[in-house]
C-alpha positions as CSV (number, residue, x, y, z in Angstrom):
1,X,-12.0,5.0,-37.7
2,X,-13.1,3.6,-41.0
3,X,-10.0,4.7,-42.7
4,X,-8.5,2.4,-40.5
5,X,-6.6,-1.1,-40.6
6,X,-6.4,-1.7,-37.4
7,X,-7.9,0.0,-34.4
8,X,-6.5,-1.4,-30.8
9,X,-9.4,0.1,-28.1
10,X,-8.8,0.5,-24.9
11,X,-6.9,-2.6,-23.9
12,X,-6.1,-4.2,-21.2
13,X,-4.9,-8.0,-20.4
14,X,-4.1,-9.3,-17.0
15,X,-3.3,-12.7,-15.5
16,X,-3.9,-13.5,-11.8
17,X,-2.2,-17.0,-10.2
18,X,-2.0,-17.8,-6.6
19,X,0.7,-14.8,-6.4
20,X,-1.8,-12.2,-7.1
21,X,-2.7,-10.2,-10.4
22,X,-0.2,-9.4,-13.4
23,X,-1.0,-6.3,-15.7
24,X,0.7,-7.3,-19.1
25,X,-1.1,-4.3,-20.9
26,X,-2.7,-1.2,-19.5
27,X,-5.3,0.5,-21.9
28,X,-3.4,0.5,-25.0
29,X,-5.1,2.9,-27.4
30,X,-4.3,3.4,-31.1
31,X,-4.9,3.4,-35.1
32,X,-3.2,1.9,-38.1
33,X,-3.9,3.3,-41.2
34,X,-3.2,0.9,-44.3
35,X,0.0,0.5,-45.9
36,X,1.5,1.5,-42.8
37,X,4.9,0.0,-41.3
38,X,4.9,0.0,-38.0
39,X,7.6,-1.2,-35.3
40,X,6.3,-2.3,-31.4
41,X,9.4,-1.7,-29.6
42,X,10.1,-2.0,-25.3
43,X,12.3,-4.2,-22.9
44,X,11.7,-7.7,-22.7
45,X,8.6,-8.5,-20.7
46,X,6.6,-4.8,-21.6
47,X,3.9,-6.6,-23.5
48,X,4.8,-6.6,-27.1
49,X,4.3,-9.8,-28.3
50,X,1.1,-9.9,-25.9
51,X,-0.2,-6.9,-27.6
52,X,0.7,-8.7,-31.2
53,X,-1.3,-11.8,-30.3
54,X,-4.2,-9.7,-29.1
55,X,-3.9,-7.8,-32.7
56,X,-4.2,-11.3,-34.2
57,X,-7.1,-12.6,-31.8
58,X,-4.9,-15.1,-30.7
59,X,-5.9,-14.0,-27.5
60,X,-8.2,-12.2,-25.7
61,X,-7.6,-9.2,-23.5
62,X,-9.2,-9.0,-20.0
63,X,-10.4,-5.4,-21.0
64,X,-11.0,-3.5,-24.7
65,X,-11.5,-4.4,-28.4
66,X,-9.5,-4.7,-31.9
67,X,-10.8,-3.9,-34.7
68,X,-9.7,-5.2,-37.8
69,X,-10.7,-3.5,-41.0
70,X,-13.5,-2.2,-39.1
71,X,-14.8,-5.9,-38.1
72,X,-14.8,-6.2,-34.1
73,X,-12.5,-9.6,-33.6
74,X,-14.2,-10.0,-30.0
75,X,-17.5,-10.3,-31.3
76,X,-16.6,-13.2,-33.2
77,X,-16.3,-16.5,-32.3
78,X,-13.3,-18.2,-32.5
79,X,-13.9,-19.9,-35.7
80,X,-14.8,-16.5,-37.1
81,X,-11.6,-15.0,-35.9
82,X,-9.6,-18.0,-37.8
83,X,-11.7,-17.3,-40.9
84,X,-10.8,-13.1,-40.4
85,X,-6.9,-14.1,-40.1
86,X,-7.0,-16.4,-42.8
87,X,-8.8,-13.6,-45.0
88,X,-6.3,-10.3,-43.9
89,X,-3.3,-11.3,-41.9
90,X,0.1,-13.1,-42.7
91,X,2.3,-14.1,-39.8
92,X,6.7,-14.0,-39.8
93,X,7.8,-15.7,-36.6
94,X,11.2,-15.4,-35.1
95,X,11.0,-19.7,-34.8
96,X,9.9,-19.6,-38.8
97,X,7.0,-22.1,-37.9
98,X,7.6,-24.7,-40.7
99,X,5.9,-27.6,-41.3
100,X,9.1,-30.0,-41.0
101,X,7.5,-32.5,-43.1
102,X,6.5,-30.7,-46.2
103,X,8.8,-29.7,-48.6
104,X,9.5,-25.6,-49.1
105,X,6.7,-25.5,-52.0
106,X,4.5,-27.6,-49.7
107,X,4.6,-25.3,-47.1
108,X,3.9,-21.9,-48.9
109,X,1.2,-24.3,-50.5
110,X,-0.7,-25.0,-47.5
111,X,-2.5,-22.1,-46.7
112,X,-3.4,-21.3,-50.6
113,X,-5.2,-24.9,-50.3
114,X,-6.7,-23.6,-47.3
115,X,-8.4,-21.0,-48.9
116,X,-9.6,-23.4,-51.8
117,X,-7.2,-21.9,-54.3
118,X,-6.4,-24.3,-57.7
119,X,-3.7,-22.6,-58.9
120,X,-1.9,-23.1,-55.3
121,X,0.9,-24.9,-56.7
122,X,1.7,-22.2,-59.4
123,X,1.1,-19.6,-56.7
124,X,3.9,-20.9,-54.2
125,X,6.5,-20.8,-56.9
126,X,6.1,-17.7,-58.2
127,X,6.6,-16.5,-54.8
128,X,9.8,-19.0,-53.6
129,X,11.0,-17.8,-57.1
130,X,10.8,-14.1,-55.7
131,X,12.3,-14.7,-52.5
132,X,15.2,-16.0,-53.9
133,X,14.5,-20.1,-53.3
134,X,13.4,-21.2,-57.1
135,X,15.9,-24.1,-57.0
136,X,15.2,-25.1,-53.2
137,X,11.4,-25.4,-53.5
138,X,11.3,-29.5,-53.2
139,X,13.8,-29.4,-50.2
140,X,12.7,-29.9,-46.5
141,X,13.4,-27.8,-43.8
142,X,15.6,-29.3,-42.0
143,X,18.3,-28.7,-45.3
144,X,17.4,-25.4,-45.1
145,X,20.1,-22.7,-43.4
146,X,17.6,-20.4,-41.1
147,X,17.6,-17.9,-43.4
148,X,16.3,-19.9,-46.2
149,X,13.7,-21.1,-43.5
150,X,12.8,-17.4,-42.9
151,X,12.4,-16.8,-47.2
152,X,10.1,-19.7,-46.9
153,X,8.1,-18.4,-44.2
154,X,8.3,-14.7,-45.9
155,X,6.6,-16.5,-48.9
156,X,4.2,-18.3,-47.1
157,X,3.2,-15.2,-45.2
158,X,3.0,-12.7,-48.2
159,X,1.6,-15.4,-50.8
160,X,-1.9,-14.7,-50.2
161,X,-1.3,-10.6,-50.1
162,X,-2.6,-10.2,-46.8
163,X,-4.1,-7.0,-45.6
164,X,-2.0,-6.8,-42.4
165,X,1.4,-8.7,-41.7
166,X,2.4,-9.3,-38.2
167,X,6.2,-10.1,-37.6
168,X,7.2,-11.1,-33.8
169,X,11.0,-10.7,-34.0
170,X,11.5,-12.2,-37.4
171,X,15.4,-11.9,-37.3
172,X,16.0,-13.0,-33.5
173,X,17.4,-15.9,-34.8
174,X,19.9,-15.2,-37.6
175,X,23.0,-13.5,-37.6
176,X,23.3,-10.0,-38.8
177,X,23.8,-9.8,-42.1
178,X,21.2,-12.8,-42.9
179,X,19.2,-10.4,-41.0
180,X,19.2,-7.8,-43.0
181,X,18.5,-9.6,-46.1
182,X,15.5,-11.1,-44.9
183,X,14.4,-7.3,-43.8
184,X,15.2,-5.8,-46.9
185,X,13.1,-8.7,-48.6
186,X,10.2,-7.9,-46.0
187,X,10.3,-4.4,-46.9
188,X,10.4,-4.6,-50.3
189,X,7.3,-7.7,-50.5
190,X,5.1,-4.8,-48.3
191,X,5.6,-2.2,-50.8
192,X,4.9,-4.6,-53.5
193,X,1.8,-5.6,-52.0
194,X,0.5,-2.4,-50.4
195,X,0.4,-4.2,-46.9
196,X,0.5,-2.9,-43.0
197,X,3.0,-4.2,-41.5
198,X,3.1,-3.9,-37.9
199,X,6.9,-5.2,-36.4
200,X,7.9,-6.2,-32.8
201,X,11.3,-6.1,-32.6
202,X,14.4,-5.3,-30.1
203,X,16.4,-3.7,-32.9
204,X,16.1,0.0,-33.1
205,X,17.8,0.0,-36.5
206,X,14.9,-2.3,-37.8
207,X,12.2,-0.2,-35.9
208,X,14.1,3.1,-37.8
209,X,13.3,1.1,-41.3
210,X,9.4,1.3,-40.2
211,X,7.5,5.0,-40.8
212,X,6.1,5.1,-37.2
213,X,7.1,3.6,-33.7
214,X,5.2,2.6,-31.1
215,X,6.9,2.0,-27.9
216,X,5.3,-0.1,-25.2
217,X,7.0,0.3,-21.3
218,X,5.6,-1.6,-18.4
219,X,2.5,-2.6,-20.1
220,X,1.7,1.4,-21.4
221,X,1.9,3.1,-24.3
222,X,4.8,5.6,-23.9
223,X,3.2,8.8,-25.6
């Protein structure tokens, strides 16, 4: 267990409403190593994206632990957890998640200020520069096409060379061949930085680019 990234225990999440009680995930069990590429695959509504937010500590499962580089995220508080994901994980969201009001530089920015870095400025252009965005780094987002807002949010997401990148279907919302762009830029940021990436996508041809699959049906691992 020490040799790994991540170690999901055990888990279980399940939400009850006047209707009764809804397993989302049913003892999920399993080890990432690091470096490792990963893709979470299953039909819409078998947990996936649950299971990522769980990874993250975004939320809490009814039932089970995660581990993250051997540090239990449930026995933290929640401000712990946020100091944990700030330290080891980057996040690529199929929605991109940018800041509409601060510039492409001003965004990869942001979480290098976070972390008390002076050279943050420096930092976020070197990295727009390498995804391709070194003359769009003062323009906003809404000038942006979606897959110059993805590049952005690649950058922002890599610039601190997280342990652990989580991607919820990063290319839901671009067209195929901007698609596969922005996942041959992904791939080629992990090696770079050494990083575990771990994927959820619908796209067997993406989950075919990662080195191991994982595929979640009705809320169980399929083994």
């Amino acid at each position: 267990m020490s040799e790994s990234i991540i170690t999901v225990e055990h888990v279980s999440k399940a939400v009850t409403d006047s209707t009764g009680t809804l397993d989302i995930l049913r003892d999920i069990d399993f080890a990432l190593a690091p470096r490792e590429t990963v893709a979470i695959v299953g039909a819409s509504g078998s947990g996936k994206s649950t299971l990522l937010s769980i990874i993250a500590g975004l939320d809490r499962p009814s039932s089970g632990t995660v581990r993250l580089a051997t540090q239990d995220l449930f026995a933290l508080d929640e401000d712990a957890r946020a100091a944990l994901r700030a330290q080891k994980l980057g996040f690529v969201f199929q929605s991109f998640q940018l800041l509409a009001n601060l510039s492409a530089l001003e965004n990869v920015m942001l979480p290098l200020e976070l972390a008390g870095r002076k050279d943050a400025r420096r930092a976020a252009s070197e990295m727009l520069v390498r995804v391709g965005l070194g003359e769009r780094l003062n323009h906003y987002p809404k000038v942006l096409s979606g897959g110059e807002q993805q590049r952005v949010a690649l950058a922002r997401a890599f610039v601190l060379q997280p342990a652990v990148l989580l991607a919820d279907e990063p290319t839901g919302s671009l067209d195929f061949a901007t698609g596969e762009k922005i996942m041959d830029l992904m791939f080629a940021l992990n090696r770079e930085q050494g990083t575990t990436l771990v994927l959820v996508t619908h796209d067997p041809a993406i989950a075919a680019r990662c080195a191991r699959i994982i595929t979640i049906e009705a809320g169980r691992l399929r083994r």
